[in-house]
N, C-alpha and C positions, 0 to 999 in steps of 0.2 A: 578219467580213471587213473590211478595210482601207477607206478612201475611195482610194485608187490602185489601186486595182484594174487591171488591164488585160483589156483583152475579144481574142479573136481574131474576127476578123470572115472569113467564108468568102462570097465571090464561086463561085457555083459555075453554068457553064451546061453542058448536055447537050443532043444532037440530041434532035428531037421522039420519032423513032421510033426504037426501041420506046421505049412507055411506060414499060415494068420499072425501067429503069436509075433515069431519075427518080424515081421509088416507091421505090427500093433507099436509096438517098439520102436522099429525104425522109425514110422513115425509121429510116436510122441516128441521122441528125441528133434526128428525135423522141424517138429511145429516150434518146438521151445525154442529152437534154436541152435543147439547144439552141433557142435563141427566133429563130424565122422575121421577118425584118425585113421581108419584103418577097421577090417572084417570085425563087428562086434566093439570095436573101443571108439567112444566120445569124450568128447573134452567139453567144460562149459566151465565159463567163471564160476568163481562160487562168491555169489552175488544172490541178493533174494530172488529175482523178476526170473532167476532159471532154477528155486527150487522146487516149486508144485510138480513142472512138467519133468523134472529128473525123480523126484516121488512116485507120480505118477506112471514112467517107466519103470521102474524098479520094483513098482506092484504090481504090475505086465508080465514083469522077467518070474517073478513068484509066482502068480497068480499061472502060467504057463509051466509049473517046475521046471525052470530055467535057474541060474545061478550068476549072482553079480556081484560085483567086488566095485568098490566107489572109494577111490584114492582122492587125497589132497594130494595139490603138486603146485610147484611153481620152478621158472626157470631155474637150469644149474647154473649156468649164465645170463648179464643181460642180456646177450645176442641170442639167448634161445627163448629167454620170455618175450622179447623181440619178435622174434620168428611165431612163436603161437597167435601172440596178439593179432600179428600181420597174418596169418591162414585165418583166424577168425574174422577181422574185417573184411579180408576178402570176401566170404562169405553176404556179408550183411549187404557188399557192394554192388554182389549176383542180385541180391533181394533186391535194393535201391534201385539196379537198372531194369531190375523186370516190373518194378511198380512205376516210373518213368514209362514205360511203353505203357502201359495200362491206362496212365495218367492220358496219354495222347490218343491214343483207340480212343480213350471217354469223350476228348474232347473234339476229336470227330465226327462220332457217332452224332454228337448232338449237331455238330455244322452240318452233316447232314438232314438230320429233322428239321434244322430250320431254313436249310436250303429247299427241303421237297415240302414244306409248309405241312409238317406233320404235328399237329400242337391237339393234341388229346390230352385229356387227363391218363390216359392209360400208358402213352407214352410218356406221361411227365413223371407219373409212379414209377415204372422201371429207369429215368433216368436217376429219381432219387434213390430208387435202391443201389443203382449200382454207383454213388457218389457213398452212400454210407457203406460201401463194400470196401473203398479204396479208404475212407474215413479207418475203418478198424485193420485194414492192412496197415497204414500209416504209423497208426498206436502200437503195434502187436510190432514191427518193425523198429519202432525207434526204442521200445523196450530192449530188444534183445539185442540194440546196437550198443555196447556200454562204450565202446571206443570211439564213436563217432565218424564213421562212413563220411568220406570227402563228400558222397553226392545226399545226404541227409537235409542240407539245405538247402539245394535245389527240390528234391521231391518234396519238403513243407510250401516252396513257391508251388510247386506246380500243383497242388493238392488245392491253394487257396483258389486259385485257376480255374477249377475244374468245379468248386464252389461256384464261383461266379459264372461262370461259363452256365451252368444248372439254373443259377437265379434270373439269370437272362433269359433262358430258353419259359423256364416258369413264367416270367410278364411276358413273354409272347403267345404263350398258350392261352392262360387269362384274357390277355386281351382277344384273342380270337376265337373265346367261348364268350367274351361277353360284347362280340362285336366292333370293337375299338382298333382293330387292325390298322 
């Protein structure tokens, strides 16, 4: 990504009550991606891959008679577009290492199955689901990383990982539904 980047900055307030509306909000804005500046104020590139889920907020904030103001901005300095870029990857680096841990839970759960010779179809469908779980975390991640997270390459290894880690566990189930143990 560029140094001009530009940010859109969302002013967003909502009545107290109900609580929903706010939660609705807060997180659209989390899912998108969006870095919380402060009570009510987000920042998010203004890049396509965060315009739907800032829309989408903003018809939350309406839709709640709520009121929101969505600024263009970019640093007044480089050291402050500096600074946003950097709280934003921070951000995406929280994500990276929380899908890193996830990546390893998966890939134990399964050395456990096939330490306790647990090779069912029923456990080989939940390990694939939860491989296309971390599959669309991945995608949904590397979208809203536009800066590129130090550990972005590492979780693409450990992702293929946990693929193959799955396709192994699959021929030993197979095999020991069709007797080839």
């Amino acid at each position: 990504m560029t140094d001009d980047v530009s940010w859109l900055i969302l002013v967003v307030k909502l009545p107290a009550e109900p609580s929903r509306h706010r939660v609705a909000v807060w997180r659209e804005l989390r899912k998108v991606g969006a870095l919380s500046l402060g009570q009510g104020i987000w920042a998010a590139p203004d890049v396509p891959v965060f315009a739907e889920g800032v829309e989408r907020a903003l018809a939350l904030t309406e839709r709640a008679e709520g009121v929101s103001v969505t600024l263009q901005a970019s640093g007044r300095t480089a050291l402050d577009a500096e600074r946003f870029r950097e709280m934003f990857t921070a951000e995406r680096a929280d994500e990276w290492k929380e899908f890193l841990a996830d990546c390893f839970k998966f890939e134990q759960e399964i050395a456990k199955e096939i330490r306790v010779a647990k090779f069912t179809l029923a456990e080989l469908e939940e390990e694939e689901q939860s491989l296309e779980r971390l599959r669309r975390w991945h995608r949904d991640i590397s979208a809203r990383d536009v800066f590129g997270a130090p550990a972005a390459a590492e979780a693409g290894e450990r992702l293929k990982q946990c693929a193959e880690a799955c396709e192994d566990y699959a021929e030993k189930v197979f095999a020991a539904l069709h007797g080839n143990r």
